[in-house]
N, CA and C atoms as an extended XYZ file, in Angstrom:
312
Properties=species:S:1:pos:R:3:atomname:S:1:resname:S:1:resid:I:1 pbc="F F F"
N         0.821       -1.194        0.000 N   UNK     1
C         0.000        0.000        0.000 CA  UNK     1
C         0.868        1.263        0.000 C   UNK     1
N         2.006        1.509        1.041 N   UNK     2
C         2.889        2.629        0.814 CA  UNK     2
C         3.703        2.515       -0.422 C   UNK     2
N         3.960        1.553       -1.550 N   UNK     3
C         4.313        2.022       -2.454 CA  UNK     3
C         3.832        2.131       -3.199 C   UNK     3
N         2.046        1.677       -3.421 N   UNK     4
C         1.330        2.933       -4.608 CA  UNK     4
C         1.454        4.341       -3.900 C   UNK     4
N         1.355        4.762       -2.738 N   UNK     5
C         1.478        6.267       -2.693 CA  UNK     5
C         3.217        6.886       -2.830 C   UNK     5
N         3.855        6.644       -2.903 N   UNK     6
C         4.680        6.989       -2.769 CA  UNK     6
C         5.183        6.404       -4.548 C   UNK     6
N         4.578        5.882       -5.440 N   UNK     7
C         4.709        5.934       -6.517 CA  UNK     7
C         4.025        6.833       -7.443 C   UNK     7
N         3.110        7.267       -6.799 N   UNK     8
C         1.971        8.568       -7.311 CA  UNK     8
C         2.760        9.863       -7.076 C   UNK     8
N         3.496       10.079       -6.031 N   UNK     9
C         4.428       11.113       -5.567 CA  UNK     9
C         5.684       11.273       -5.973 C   UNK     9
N         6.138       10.109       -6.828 N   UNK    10
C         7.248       10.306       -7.101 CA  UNK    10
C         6.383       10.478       -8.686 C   UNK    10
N         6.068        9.893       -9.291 N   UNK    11
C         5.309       10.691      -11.098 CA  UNK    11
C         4.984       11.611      -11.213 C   UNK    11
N         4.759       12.268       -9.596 N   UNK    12
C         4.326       13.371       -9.813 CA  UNK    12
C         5.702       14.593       -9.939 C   UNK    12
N         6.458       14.327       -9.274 N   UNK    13
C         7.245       14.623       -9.286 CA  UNK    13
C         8.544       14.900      -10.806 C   UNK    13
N         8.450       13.360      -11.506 N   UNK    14
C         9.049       13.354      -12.826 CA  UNK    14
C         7.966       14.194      -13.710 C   UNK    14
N         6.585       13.870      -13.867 N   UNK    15
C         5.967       14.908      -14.345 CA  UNK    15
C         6.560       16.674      -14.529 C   UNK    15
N         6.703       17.018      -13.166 N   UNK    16
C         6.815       18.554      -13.144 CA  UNK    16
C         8.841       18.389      -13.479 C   UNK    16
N         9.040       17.585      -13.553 N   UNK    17
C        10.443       17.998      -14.051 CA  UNK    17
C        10.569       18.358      -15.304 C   UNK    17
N         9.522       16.792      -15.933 N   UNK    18
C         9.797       16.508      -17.678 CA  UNK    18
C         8.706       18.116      -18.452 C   UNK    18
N         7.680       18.380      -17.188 N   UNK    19
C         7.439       19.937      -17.926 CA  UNK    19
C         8.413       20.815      -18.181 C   UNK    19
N         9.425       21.049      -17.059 N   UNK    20
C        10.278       21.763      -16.848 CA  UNK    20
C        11.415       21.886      -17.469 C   UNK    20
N        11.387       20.689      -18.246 N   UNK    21
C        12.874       20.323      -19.037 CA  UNK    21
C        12.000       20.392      -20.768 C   UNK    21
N        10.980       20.276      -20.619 N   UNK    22
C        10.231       20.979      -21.991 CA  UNK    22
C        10.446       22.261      -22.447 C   UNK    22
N        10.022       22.843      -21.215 N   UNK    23
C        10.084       24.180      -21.542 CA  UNK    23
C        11.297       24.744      -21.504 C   UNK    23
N        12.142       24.605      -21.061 N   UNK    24
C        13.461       25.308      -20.756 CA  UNK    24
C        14.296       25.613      -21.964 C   UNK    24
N        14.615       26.667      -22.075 N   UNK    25
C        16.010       26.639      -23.276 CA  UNK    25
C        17.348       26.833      -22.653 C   UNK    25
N        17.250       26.922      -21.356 N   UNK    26
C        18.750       27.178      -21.090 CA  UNK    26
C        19.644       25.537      -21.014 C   UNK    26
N        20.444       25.243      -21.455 N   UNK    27
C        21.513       24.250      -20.930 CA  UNK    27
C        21.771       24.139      -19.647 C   UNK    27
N        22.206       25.019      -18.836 N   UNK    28
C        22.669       24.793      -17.610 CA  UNK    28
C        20.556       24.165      -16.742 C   UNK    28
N        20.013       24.854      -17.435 N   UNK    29
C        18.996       24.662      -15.906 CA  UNK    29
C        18.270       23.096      -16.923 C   UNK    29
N        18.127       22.960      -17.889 N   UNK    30
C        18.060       21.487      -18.697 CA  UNK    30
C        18.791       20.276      -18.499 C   UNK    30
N        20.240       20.524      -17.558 N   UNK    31
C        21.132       19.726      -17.355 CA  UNK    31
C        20.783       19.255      -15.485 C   UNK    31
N        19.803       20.285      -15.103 N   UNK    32
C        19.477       20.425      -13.672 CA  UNK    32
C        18.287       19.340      -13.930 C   UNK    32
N        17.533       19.235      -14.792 N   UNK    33
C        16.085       18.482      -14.888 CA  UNK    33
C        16.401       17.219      -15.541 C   UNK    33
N        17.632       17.004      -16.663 N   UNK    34
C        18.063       15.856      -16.360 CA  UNK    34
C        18.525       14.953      -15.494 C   UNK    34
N        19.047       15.367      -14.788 N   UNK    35
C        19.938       14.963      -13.743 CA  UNK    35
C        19.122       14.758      -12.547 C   UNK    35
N        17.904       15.225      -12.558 N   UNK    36
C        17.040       14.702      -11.532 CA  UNK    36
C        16.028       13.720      -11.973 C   UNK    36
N        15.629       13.621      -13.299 N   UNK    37
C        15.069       13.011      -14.042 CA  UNK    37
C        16.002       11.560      -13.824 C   UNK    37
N        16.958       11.364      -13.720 N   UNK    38
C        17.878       10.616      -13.964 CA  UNK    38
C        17.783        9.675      -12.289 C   UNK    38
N        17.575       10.681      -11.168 N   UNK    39
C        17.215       10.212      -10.067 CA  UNK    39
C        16.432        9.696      -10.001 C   UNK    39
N        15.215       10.529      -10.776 N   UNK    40
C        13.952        9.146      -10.303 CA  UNK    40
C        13.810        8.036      -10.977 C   UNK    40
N        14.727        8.188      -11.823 N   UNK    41
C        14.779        6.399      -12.603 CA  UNK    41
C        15.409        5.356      -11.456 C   UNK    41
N        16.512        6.068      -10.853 N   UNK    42
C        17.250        5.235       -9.463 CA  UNK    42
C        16.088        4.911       -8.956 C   UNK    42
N        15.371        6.066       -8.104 N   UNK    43
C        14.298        5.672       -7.299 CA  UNK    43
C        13.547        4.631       -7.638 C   UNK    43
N        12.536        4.868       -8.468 N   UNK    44
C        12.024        3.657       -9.081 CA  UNK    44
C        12.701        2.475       -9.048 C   UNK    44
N        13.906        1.935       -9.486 N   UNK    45
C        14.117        0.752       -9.705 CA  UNK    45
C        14.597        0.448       -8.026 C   UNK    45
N        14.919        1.107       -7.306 N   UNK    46
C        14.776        0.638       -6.053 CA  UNK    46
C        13.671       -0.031       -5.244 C   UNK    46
N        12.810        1.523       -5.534 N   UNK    47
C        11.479        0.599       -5.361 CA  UNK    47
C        10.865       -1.007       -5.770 C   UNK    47
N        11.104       -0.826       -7.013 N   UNK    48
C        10.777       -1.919       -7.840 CA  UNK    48
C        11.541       -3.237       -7.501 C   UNK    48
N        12.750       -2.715       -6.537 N   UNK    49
C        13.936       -4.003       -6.032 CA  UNK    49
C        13.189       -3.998       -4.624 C   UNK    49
N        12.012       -3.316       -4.003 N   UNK    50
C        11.690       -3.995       -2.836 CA  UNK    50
C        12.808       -3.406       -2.082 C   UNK    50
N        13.207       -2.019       -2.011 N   UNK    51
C        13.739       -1.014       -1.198 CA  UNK    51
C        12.978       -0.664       -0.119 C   UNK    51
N        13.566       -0.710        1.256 N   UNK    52
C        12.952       -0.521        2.564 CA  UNK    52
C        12.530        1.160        2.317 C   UNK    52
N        11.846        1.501        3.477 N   UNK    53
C        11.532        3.107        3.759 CA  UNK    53
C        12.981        3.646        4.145 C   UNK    53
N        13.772        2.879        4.602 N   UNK    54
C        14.923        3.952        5.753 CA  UNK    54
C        15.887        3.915        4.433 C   UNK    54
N        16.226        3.058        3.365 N   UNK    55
C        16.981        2.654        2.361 CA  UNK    55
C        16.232        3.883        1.410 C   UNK    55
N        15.078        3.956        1.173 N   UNK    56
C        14.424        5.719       -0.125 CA  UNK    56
C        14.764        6.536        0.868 C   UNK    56
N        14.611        6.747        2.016 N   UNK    57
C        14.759        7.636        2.680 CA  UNK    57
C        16.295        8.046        2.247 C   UNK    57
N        17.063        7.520        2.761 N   UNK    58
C        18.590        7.571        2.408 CA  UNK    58
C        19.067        8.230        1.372 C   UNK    58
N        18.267        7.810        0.136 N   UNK    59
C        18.337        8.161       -1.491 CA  UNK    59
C        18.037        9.957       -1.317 C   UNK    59
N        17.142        9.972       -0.860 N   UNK    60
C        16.222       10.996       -0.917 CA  UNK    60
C        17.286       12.100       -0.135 C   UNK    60
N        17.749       11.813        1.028 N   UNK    61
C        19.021       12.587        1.290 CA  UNK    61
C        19.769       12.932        0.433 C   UNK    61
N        20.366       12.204       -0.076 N   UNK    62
C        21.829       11.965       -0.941 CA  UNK    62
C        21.751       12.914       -1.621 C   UNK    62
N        20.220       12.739       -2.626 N   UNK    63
C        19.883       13.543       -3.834 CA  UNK    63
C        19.179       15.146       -3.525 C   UNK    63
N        19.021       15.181       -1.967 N   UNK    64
C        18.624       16.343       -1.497 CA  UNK    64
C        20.250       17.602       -1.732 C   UNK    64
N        21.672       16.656       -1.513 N   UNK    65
C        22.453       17.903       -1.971 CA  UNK    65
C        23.137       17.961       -3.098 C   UNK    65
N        22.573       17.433       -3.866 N   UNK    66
C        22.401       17.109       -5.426 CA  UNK    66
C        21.904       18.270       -6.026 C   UNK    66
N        20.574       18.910       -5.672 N   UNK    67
C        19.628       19.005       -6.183 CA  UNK    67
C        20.197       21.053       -6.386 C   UNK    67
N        20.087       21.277       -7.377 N   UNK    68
C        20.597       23.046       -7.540 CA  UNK    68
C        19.201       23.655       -8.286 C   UNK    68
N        17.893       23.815       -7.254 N   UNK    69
C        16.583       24.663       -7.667 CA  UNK    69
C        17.282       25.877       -7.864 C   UNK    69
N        18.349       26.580       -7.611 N   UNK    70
C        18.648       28.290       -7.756 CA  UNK    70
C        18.943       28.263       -9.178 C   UNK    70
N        19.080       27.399      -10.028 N   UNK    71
C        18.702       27.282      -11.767 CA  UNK    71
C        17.710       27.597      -12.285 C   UNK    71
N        16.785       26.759      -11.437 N   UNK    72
C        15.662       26.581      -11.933 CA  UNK    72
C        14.677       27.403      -11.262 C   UNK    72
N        14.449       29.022      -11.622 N   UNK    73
C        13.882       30.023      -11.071 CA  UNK    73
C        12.836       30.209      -11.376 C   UNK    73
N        12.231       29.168      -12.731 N   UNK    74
C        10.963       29.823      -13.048 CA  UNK    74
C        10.133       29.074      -12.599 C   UNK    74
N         8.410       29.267      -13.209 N   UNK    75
C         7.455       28.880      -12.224 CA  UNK    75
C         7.341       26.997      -12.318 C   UNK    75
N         8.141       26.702      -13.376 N   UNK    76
C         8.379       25.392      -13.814 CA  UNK    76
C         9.472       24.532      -12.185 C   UNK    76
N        10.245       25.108      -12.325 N   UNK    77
C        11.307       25.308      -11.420 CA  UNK    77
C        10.810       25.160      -10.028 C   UNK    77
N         9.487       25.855       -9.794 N   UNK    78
C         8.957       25.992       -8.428 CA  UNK    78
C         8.168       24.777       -8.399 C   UNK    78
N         6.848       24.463       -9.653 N   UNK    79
C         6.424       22.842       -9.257 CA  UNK    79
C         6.987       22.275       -9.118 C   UNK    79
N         8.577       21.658       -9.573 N   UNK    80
C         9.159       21.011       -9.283 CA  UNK    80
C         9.667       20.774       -7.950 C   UNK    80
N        10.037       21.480       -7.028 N   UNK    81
C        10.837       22.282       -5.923 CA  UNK    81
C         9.741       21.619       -4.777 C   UNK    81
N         7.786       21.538       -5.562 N   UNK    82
C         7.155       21.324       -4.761 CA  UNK    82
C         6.482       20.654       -4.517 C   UNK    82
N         6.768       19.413       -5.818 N   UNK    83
C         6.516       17.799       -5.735 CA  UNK    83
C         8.080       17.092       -5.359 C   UNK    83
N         8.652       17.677       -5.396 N   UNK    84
C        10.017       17.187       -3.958 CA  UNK    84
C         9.536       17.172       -3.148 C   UNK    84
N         9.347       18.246       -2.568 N   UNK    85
C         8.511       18.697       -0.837 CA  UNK    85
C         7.640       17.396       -0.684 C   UNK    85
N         6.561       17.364       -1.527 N   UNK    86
C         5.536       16.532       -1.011 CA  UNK    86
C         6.040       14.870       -0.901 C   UNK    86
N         6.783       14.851       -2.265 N   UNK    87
C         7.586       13.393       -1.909 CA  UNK    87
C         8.234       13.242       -0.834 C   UNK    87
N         9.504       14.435       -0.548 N   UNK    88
C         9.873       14.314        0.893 CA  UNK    88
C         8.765       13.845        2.340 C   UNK    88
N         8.085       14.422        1.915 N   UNK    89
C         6.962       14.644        3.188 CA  UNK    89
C         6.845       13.188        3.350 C   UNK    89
N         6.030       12.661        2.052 N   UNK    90
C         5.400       11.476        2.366 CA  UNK    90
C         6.126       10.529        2.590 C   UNK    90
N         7.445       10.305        2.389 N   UNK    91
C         8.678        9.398        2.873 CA  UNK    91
C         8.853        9.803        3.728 C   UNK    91
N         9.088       10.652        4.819 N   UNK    92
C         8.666       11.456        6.118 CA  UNK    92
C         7.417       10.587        6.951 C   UNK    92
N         6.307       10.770        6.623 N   UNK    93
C         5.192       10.872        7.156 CA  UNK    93
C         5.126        8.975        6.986 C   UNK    93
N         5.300        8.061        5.852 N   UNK    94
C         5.275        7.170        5.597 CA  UNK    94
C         6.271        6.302        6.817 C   UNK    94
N         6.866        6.803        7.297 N   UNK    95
C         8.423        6.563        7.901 CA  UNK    95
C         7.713        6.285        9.471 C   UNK    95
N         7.191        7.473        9.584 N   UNK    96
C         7.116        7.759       11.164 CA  UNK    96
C         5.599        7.094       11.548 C   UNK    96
N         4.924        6.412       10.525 N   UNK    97
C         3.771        5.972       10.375 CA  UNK    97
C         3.566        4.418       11.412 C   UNK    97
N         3.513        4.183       12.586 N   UNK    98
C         3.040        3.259       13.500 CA  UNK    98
C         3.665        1.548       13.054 C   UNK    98
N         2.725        1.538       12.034 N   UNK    99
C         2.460        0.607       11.286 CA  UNK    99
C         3.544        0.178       10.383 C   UNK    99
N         4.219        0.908        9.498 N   UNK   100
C         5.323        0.384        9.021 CA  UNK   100
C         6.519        0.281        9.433 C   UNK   100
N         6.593        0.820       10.556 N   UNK   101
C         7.906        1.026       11.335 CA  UNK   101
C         8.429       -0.600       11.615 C   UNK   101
N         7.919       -1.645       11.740 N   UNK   102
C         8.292       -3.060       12.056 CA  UNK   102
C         8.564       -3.058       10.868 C   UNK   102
N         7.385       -3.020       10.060 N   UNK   103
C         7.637       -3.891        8.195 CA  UNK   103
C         8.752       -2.887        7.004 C   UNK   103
N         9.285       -1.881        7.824 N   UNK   104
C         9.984       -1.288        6.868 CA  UNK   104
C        11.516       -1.367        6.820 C   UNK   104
C-alpha cells in the first residue's frame, strides 16, 4: 500500500520535471532536470527491487544535496521544488507511520 502512494508522488514529481525540461532553453537549468530526471529512474528501480523506507529515505538525502533549484527560477522550477517537498513529506510521514515502522 505505501508504495502505490509513494509511486503517485514520485510521477508526480518526474511529471513537473519533464514539464520543466520541456520548456526550458537554457543548458545549464536542462542539465538540472536531467539529472534529476535521472534520479527518479534510481528511485524507481529501487522501489521496484523492494527497497525498505529507511533505504528511499537515504536516497532521498543523498539527492537532497544534489539538487541546484537556484537554476531553476521559473514557475516550472517551483512545481518542481514542490513535488520534492511533497515526496519528501510522504517518505517522512510514511516513515514515522506506527504501522510500518516493524515492516519497513
Amino acid at each position: 500500500m505505501w508504495r502505490a502512494e509513494l509511486l503517485h508522488r514520485l510521477a508526480d514529481y518526474a511529471s513537473a520535471l519533464n514539464d520543466g525540461l520541456v520548456a526550458s532553453d537554457r543548458a545549464a537549468e536542462r542539465d538540472g532536470y536531467l539529472a534529476a530526471l535521472a534520479f527518479v529512474g534510481r528511485l524507481l528501480a529501487a522501489i521496484n527491487d523492494d527497497a525498505s523506507l529507511p533505504e528511499i529515505h537515504a536516497m532521498l538525502d543523498v539527492e537532497e544535496g544534489h539538487l541546484v533549484w537556484n537554476l531553476l527560477a521559473s514557475e516550472d522550477g517551483r512545481n518542481a521544488d514542490e513535488a520534492w517537498s511533497a515526496l519528501r513529506r510522504t517518505v517522512s510521514d510514511l516513515r514515522a507511520a506506527p504501522s510500518l515502522r516493524r515492516t519497513s
